[in-house]
N, C-alpha and C positions, 0 to 999 in steps of 0.2 A: 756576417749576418746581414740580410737583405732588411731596408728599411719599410716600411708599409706601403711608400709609394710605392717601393720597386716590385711588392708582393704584390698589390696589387693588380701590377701590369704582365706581371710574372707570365707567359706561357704557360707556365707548370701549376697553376692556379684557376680554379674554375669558382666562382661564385655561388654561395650557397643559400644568401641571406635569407630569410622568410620574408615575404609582403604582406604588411598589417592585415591589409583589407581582406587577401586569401585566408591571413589566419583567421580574421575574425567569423568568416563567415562559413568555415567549414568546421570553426569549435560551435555554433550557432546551430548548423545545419541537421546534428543528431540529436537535438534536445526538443521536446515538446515544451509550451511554456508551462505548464503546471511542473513538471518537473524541475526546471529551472527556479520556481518559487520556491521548492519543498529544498531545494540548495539552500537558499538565504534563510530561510527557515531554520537549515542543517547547523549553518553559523552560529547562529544565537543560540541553541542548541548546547553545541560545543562548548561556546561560552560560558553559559550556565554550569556545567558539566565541569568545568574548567576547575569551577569557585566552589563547588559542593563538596563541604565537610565529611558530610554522610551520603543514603541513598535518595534524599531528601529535598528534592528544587523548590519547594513551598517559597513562593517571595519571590521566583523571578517570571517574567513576562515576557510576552512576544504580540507586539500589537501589526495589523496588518491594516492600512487604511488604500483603497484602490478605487478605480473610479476609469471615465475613459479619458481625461487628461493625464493622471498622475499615478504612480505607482510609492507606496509609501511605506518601508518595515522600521519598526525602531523598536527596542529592547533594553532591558537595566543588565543584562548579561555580561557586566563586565567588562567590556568596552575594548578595543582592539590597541595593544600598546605603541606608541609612535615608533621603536623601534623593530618591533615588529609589523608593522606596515612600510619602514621603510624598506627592509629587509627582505623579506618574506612574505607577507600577506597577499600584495600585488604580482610577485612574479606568473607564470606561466607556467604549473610546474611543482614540484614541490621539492627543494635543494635539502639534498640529504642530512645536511647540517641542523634544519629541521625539524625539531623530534614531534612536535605539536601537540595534543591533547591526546592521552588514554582514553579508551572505549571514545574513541570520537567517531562521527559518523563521516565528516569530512577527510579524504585519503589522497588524492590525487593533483591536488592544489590548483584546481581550473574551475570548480564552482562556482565562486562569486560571481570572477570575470567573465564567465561566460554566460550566467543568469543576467548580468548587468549589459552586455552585449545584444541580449536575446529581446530583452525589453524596448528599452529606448536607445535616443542619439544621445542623452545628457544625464550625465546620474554626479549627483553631489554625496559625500561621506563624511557624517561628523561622527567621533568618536572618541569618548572619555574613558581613560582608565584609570590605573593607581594613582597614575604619578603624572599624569601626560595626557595631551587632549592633540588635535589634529583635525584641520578641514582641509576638505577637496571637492574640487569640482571641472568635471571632466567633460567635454566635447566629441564624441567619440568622431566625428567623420574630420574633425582638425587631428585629432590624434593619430586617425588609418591616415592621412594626408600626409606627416611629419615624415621626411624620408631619414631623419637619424637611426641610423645601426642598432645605436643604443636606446633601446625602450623602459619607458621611464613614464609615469604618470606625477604629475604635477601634486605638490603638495600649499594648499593656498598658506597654511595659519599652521603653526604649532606652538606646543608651550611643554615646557620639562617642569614646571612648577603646580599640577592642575592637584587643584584639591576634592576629592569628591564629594567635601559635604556640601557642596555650593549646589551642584545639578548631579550628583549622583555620579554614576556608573552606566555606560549604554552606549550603545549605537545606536544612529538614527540614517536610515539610506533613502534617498529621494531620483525620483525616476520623471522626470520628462520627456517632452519630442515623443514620446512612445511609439512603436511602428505602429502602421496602422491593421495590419491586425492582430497584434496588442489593444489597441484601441477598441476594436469590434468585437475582443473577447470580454474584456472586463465591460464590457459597457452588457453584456449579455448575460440577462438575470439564469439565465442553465450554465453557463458557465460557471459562477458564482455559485451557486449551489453545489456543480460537481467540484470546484475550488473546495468549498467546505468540506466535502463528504471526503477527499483527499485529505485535506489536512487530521481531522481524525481520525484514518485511515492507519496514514504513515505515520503521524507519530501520534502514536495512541501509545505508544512507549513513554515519552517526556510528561503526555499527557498523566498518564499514571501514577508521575514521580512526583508530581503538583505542579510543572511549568505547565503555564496560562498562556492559552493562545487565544486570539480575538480577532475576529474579521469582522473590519465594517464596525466596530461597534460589539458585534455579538462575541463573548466569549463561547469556546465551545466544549464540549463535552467529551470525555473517550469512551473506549466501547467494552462494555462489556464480557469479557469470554468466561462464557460456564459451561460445563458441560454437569451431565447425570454422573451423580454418584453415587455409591451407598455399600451396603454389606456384603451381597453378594452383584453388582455390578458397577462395576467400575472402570474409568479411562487408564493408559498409559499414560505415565510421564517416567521417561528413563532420561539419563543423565550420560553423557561420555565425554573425553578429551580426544580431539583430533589434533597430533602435532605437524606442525606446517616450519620448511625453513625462514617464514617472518616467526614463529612463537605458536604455541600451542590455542586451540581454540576450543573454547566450553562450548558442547552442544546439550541442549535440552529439546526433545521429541512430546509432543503431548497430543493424544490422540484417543476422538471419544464419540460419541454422541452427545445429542443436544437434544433439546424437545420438538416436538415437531408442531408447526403452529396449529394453533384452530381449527382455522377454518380450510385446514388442509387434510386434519383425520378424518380415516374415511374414503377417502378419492381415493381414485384408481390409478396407482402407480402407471400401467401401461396408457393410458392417457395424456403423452406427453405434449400433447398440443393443446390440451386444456390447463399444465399443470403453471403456477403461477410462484409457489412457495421455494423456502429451502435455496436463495438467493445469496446467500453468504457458504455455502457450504462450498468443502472442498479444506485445499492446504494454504496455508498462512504463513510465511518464510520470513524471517525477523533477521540483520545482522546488526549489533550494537544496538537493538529495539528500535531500528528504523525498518518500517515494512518495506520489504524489494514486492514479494507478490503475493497476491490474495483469491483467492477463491480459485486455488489451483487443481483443476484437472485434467492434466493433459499427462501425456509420456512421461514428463522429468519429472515426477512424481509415480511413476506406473501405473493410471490409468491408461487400460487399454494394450497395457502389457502383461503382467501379472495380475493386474487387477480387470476386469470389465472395464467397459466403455462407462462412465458415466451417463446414469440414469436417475430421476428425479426419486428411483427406489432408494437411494442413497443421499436423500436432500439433509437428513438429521447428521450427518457427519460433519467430524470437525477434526483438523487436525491441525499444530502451531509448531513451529519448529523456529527456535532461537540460536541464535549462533553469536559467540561472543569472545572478542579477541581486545589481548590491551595494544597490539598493533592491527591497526585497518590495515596494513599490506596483506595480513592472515587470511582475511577476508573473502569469499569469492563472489564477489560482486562486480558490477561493472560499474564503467565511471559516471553513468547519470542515474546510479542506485534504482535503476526500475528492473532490474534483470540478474541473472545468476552466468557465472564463468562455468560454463557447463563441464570443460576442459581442466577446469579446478581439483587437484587430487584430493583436497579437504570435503569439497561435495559430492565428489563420487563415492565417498566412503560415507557422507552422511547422507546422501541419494539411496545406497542400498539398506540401511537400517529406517529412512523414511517409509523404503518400499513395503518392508519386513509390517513396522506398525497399522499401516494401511491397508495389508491384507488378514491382520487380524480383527480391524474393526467391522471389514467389510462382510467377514464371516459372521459376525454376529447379527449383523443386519440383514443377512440372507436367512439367517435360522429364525430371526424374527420375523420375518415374511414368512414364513413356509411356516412357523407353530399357529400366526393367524390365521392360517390358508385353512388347515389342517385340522387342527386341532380339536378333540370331542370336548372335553371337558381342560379345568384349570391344571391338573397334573398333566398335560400334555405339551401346555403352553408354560415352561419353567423360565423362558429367558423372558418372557413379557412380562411375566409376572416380577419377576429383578426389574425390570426395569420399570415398570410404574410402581415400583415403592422406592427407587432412587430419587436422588433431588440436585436441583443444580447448583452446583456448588463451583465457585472461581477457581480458575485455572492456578492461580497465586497459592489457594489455600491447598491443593492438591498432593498428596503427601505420594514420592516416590514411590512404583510399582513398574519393573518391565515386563509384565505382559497385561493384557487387557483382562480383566476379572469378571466370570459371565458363569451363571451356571451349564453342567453338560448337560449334551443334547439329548433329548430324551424320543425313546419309537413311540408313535404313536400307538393307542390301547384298541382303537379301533378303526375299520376301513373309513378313510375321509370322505364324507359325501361332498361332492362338487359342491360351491358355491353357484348357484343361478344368478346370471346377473338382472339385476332390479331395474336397469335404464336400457335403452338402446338408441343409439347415434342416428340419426336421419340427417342425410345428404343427397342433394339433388341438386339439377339447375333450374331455370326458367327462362322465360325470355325476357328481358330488362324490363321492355316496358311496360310488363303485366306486375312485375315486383315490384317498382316504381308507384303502380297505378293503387297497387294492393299497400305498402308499406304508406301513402298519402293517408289512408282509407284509417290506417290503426296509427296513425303517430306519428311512426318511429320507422328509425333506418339502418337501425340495429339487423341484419339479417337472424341470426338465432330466433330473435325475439318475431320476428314476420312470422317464419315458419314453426312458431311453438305455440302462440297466438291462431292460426291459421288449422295447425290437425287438433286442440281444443276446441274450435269452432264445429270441426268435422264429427269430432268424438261428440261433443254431448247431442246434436242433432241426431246424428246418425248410429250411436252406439247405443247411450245412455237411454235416449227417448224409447227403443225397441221396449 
């Protein structure tokens, strides 16, 4: 048997080692950071998840404090156990021997590190659990520097004695050095905002179960999904098992209408340059109740295949598709949970019962158009009339139906007289500096408002006065 030197110098031996700094920046390189956040997010999460007796998280937290020096998560979730951070927590990876959290959202064990990678050059990790408490604090551009084989992050403090009635249960992770544009994103109030709108987003799941998230200070809120329901109109929610070689996975499909706002009844669907409304519609794709994607209309869903192109005619749709496995390997998700394994056999069989619910809903929203279009009197109009006596009622409280429940269509009793339309669009150019000259004259620089402003002026002179 050849000794290590000898291997080493071996001929027959080619070196294969990874280079930190290569890894670090090409696990870095497919992540956006808000993604990255909703990983550490994902952790405390699991954590919570971990400790939950029932369906129940009321009691546990996820506070989020950021800023453009520091980046700051901490949580009572339980806290990360020293031997599982020696072990496991920090690897690259996640070693089989690993079985880690049911219904967890975390799968492929490069989250942390790689969100902590994406952030800054220095991140410290204090964490208490049952029995055991643990700090560290890390250097990352000493760490890419270390040329040992063996990779290993430094552990500063442990204790096997930790009692948690002293400080509780929790992690807390602290982020300095931040790159710099880390820096120039949290320092940017639309960043922050889209941060927020993300976070109840994606886990409007946890949200739901009572974990408490807070950015900044604000706790936030999750989102409501209701759609119309009633006696005779009603959404889909079916229910099926897709079994996968990780484990079988519970899919639930819910798919419906919603109401359409305000100050959008009325408008002219074909108008789609004016239309503003119906901004969450489309599909909703849940795995473990962490959203992968939202306001889906594209192919992987059949628009545009079996269904139409998406049109603002379609703004009242709503569809949620949940998928849920006690192993994340079942899963078909990718490894930064913003996206779906298209190549996935579990989604290709829940891709063509999506398609199925979607082309029923869509039906009914074409018979809706076409009974307003149409229609002489209220017996002509049957599915509108279902539908403005329905009521919105949560997606939760929604009681199993697989197909979409609508009244039939009915012929119209009499020939439809055209609708005349009440507006018409005026479009032209000018020369700038007559527009300029004229828009000084009224205010405003609004163009609509010049020229709407401008054949009012024409009308009452020259119409009205006749």
């Amino acid at each position: 048997m050849t000794s290590p030197a000898e291997h080493a110098s071996s001929d027959l031996v080619a070196e294969a080692n990874p280079e930190r700094a290569l890894f670090v920046e090409m696990l870095t390189r497919d992540i956006d950071l808000i993604p990255a956040i909703m990983d550490l997010i994902d952790n405390s999460i699991d954590g919570a998840r971990a400790l939950e007796t029932d369906a129940d998280g009321t009691g546990f937290w996820v506070e989020l404090q950021v800023s453009q020096d520091r980046f700051e998560i901490r949580d009572n979730c339980g806290g990360i156990d020293l031997d599982i951070a020696r072990q496991y927590a920090f690897r690259f990876g996640r070693p089989s021997a690993y079985k880690g959290t049911k219904r967890s959202v975390g799968q492929f064990g490069v989250g942390m590190k790689r969100a902590l990678f994406k952030l800054g050059d220095t991140f410290s990790i204090e964490s208490r659990a049952a029995t055991t408490r643990f700090e560290m604090t890390v250097d990352v551009n000493e760490w890419v520097a270390d040329k040992n084989p063996v990779w290993t992050f430094a552990i500063s403090s442990a204790s096997r004695d930790y009692d948690p009635a002293t400080d509780g249960r929790g992690t807390t992770i602290l982020l300095t050095d931040l790159h710099d544009a880390v820096q120039e994103d949290l320092a940017d109030r639309r960043f922050l905002s889209l941060l927020r709108e993300q976070i109840r987003f994606r886990h409007q799941g946890a949200l739901a179960e009572g974990i408490r998230i807070r950015l900044n200070g604000e706790w936030l809120a999750g989102l409501e999904r209701e759609l119309l329901s009633g006696p005779d109109f009603a959404p889909i929610n079916r229910s099926f098992v897709v079994a996968s070689e990780h484990g079988d996975v519970a899919v639930r499909i819910i798919a419906g209408i919603t109401d359409v706002e305000r100050r959008e009844v009325g408008r002219n669907d074909g108008d789609a340059e004016n239309f503003r409304g119906g901004s969450e519609a489309g599909w909703w794709i849940f795995c473990n109740d962490r959203l992968l994607l939202m306001r889906e209309k594209s192919r992987l869903t059949g628009w545009g295949e079996n269904l139409p192109n998406y049109h603002p005619q379609y703004r009242e749709f709503r569809g949620y598709v949940y998928l849920s496995a006690a192993e994340t390997a079942a899963l078909p998700w990718n490894t930064t949970k913003t996206g779906l394994d298209e190549e996935s056999r579990v989604w290709r069989q829940v891709q063509a019962q999506v398609k199925i619910a979607g082309a029923e809903v869509v039906s009914v929203l074409n018979r809706i158009k076409r009974e307003s279009e149409t229609a002489l009197n209220d017996a002509d109009m049957p599915t509108v009339t279902a539908m403005k006596a329905a009521t919105l009622v949560s997606t939760e409280a929604l009681p199993p139906r697989e197909n979409f429940v609508a009244p039939a269509p009915r012929r119209v009793t009499g020939r439809p007289v055209p609708k005349r339309p009440r507006t018409k669009k005026l479009q032209f150019e000018v020369p700038l500096k007559r527009f300029e000259d004229v828009a000084q004259k009224l205010n405003t620089s609004v163009v609509a408002e010049v020229g709407r402003r401008t054949f009012e002026y024409y009308y009452q002179r020259e119409v009205e006065s006749e």
